[in-house]
C-alpha positions in Angstrom: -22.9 149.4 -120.7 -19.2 150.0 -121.5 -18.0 146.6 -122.6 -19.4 143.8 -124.4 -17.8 140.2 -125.2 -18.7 138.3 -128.6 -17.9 134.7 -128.5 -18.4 132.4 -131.9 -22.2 130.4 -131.7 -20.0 127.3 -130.3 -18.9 129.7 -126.9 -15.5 130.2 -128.2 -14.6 134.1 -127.2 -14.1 136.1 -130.3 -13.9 139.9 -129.2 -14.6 142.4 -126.7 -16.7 145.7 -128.2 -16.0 148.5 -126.4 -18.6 151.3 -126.2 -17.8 155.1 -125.8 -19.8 157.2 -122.9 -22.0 159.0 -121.9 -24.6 157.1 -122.6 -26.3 158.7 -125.8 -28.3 157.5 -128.4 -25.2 157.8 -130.7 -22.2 156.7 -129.2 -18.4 155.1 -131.0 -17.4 151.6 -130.4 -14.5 149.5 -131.2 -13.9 145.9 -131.7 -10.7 144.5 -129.2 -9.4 141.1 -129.8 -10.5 138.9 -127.1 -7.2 138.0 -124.4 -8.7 134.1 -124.7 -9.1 134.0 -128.3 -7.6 131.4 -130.0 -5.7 131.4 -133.7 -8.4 129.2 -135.3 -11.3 131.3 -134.4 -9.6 134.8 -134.5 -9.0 133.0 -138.4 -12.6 132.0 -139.0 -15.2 133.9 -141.0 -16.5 135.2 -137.9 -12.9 136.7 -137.0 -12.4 137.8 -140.2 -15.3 139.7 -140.3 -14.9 141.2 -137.1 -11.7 141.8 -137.1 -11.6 142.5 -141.6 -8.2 145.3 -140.7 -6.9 147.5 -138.6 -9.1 148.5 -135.3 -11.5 150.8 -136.4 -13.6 153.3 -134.3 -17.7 152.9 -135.6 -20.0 155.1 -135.1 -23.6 153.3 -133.2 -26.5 153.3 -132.4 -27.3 152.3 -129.0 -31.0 152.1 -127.4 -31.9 150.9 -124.2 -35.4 149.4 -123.6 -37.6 147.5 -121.5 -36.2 144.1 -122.5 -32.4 145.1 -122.7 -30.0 147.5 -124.9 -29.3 147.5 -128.9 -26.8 148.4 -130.5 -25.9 148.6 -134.2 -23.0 149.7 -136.7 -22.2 149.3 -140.3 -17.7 147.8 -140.3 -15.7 149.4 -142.6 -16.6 146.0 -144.9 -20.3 146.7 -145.3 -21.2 144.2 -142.7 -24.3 145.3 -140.5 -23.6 144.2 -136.8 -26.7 144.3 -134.3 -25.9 143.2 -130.9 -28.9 142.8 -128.5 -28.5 142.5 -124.7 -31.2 141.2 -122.7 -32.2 142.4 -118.9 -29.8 139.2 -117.5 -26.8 140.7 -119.4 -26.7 137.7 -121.9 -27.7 138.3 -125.9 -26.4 137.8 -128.9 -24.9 139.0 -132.2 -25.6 139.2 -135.8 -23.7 140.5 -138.6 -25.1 140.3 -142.0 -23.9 141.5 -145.9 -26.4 140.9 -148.1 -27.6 137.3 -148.5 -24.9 136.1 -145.9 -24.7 136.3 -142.3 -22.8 134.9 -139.0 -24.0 134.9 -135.2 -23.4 133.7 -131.8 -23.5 134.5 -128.0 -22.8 138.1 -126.3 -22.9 139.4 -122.9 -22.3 142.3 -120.8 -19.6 141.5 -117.5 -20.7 145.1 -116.3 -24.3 145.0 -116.9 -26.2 148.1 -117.9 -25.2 150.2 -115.4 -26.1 154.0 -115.6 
């Protein structure tokens, strides 16, 4: 898995996380500004976390299992992403700071190909 798109909980395409390979248990991602994003939600929380300054190059974890692939990365912010990507290519997101957090829909064009 090379690419993955984050879109808001609504549907609305947020991002595109890019994922370094080989595949290894510790590989570097990147967050890309979706082509179809639009100003409001590239302006919401969500884009504003995502997207907090300039692209920057994370460090991840990434595990694949029986029931799909994880991945997970601290932003520059302090804001824990975990993306989880089920066996159909479809998951979701979550990034959390303490007591707050935001969500939605991700999925892998690709698949999990090896």
């Amino acid at each position: 898995m090379n690419m993955i798109v984050l879109m808001t909980a609504a549907g609305a395409p947020l991002a595109m996380l890019g994922l370094s390979t080989p595949d290894l248990p510790q590989r570097n991602c990147i967050f890309m500004i979706h082509p179809q994003v639009t100003s409001a939600v590239f302006e919401s929380k969500e884009g504003k976390i995502v997207f907090p300054d300039r692209p920057t190059e994370y460090p991840c974890s990434y595990a694949r299992k029986q029931g799909g692939t994880d991945i997970a990365f601290t932003n520059q912010n302090g804001w824990r992403f975990e993306v989880r990507i089920g066996r159909g290519d479809e998951g979701s997101w979550r990034a959390s700071l303490a007591d707050d957090a935001v969500s939605g829909r991700a999925f892998s064009p690709f698949g999990d190909r090896k």
